[in-house]
N, C-alpha and C positions, 0 to 999 in steps of 0.2 A: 664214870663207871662204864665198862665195855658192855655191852647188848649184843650177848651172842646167839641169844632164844627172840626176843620182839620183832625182828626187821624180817628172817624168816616166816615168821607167824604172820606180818601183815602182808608180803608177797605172795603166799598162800592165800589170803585171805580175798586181796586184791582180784586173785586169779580165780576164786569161785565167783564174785563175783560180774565177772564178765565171761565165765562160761553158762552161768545164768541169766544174762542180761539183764542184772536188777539194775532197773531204772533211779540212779542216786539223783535227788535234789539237794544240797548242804545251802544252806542259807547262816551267814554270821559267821562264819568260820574265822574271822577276820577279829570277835571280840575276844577270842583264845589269844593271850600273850607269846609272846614268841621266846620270853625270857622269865624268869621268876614263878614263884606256887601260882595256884590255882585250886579252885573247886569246882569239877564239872558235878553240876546235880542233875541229875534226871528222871523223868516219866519212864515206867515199867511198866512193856506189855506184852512180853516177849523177853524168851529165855537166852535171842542171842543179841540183845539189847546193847551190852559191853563193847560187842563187833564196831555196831552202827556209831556209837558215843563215841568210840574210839574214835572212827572214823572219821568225825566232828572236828577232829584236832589234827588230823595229820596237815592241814595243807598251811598251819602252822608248825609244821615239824616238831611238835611234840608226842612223848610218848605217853599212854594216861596210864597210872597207877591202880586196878581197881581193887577196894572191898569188896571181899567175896566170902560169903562160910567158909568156915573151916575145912568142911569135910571134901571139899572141891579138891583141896591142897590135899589132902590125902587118897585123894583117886590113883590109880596105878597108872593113868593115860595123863588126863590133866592136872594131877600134883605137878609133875616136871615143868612143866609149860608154865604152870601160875609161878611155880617159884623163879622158873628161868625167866621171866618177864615183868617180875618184883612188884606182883599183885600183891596185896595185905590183906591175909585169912581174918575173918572176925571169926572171935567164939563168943558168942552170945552169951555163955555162963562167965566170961571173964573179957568183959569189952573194953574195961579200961583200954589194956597193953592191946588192943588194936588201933583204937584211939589215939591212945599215946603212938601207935610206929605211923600213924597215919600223920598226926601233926609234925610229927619231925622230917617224913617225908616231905611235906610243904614247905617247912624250913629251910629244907635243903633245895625248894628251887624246884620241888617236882608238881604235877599237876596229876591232884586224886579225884578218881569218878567214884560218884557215889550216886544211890539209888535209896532217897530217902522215903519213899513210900516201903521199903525193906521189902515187900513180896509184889508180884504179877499183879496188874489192877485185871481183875473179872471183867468189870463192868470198861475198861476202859479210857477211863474217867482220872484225874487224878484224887487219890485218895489222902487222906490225912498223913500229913511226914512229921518224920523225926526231927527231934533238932541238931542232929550231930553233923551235919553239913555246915550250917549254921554256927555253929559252936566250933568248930573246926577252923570255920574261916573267920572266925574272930580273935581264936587268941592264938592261929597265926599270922591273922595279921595280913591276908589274901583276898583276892576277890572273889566272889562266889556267880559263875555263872550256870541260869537255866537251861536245859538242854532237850527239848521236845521231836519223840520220835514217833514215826507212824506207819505203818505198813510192814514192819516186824512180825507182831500178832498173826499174818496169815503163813508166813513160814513156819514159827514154833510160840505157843504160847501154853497156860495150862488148860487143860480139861479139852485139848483139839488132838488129832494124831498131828506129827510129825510130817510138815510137808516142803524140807530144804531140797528137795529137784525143781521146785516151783521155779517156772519162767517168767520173765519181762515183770515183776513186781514192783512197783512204783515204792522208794523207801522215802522218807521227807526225815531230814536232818534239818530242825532250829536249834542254833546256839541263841540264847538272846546275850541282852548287856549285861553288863558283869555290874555286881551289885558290889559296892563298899561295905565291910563291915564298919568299918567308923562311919558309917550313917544311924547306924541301930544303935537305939540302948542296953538291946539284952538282945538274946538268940531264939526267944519266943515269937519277940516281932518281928526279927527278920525272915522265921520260917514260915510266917503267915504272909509276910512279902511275898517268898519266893514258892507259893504255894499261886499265889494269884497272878505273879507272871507265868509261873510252869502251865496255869490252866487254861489263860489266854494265851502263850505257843500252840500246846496241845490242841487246844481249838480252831486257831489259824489251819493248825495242819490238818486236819481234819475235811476243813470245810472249802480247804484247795487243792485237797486230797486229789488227783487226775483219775482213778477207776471209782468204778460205784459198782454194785454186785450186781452179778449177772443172773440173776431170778431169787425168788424167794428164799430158795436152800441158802443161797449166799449170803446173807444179811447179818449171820453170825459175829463177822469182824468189824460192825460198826458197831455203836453205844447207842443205846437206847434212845436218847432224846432227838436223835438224828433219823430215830426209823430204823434203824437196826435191831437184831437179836442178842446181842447182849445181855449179859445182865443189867439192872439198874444198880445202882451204885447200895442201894438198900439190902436186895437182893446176894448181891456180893458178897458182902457184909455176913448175912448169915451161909450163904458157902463158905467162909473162910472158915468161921466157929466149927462149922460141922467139920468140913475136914481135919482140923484140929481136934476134937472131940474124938474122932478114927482114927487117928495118931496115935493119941494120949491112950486110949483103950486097947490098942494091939501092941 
């Protein structure tokens, strides 16, 4: 299939940046196949998390597929671009049939990123995931690898302003090893696998993380158990309810 929207998008993307000089570390990029599906799963901290994951895979010259809401694909700016880059809209009221374009995608050889914690962790922390990643890379039959990002969070994350002019920001890309579905019995235990490597990545990255905050005001983008401002993963928890509760009511 020709890719006349992807290889623009990532030359653009390339070219912010190194007009930002964000400092890239990729580690693993090498457990990406260079031929056949895949499932990149990832930690979510950071709204342009897709970029960085993506990113993970290039230097095996793949393109990633990602699930994204629906309503992405009907934006007047980024509808074209997800469909020209053969992203997969989930509708959450009808997830089969994304499900379903998702494993066929696999079938055919492509490699899909997925984001199974499904929203921004608050606290930082990995959160509880779905098992559709899991479930995915089982009954097509794929390997599932974890994908730990860090330093996202302080360009765009939720409940922060918007701060992509940000200079020299250290980003840390772990792919770890690519898990076998025919290891697992079912797709419960393999999400609880890949929940416990995703949390030791995240942790690695974390704690080699090269900046640390420059005073107290800064402490926001680490997780709590480190010293940071953060929320605690508890605390999270009930911001997510409540903003959902402000949702549901307006």
């Amino acid at each position: 299939m020709s890719e006349l929207v992807y290889p623009p998008v990532i030359t653009a993307a390339k070219t912010m940046f190194r007009l930002l000089d964000l400092r890239l570390d990729v580690s693993g990029s090498e457990h990406v196949p260079h031929t056949g599906g895949a499932v990149l799963a990832s930690n979510h901290v950071s709204y342009l998390d897709f970029i960085f994951c993506g990113y993970g895979a290039h230097p095996a010259k793949r393109l990633v597929r990602f699930m994204a809401k629906d309503s992405v694909f009907r934006h007047r700016v980024s509808g074209p671009l997800m469909r020209g880059m053969k992203h997969i809209p989930v509708n959450r009221a009808a997830g089969a049939g994304s499900y379903a374009a998702a494993v066929g995608a696999l079938r055919r050889g492509e490699v899909v990123g997925v984001f199974p914690e499904a929203t921004i962790s608050r606290s930082f922390t990995v959160k509880d995931l779905k098992n559709g990643a899991a479930r995915m890379s089982q009954e097509a039959d794929v390997p599932l690898l974890p994908v730990a990002l860090w330093g996202t969070q302080r360009l765009w994350t939720k409940g922060r302003p918007r701060t992509l002019t940000r200079r020299h920001t250290p980003i840390t890309i772990i792919v770890g090893e690519p898990m076998d579905p025919s290891a697992y019995p079912d797709a419960t235990v393999m999400t609880a696998d890949l929940r416990t490597r995703l949390s030791a990545l995240v942790d690695r990255a974390q704690r080699e993380y090269p900046d640390k905050p420059s005073g107290p005001d800064d402490t926001w983008w680490q997780p709590a158990h480190l010293g940071g401002g953060a929320p605690t993963p508890e605390e999270a928890v009930e911001l997510d309810r409540s903003e959902r509760r402000t949702r549901s009511a307006s």
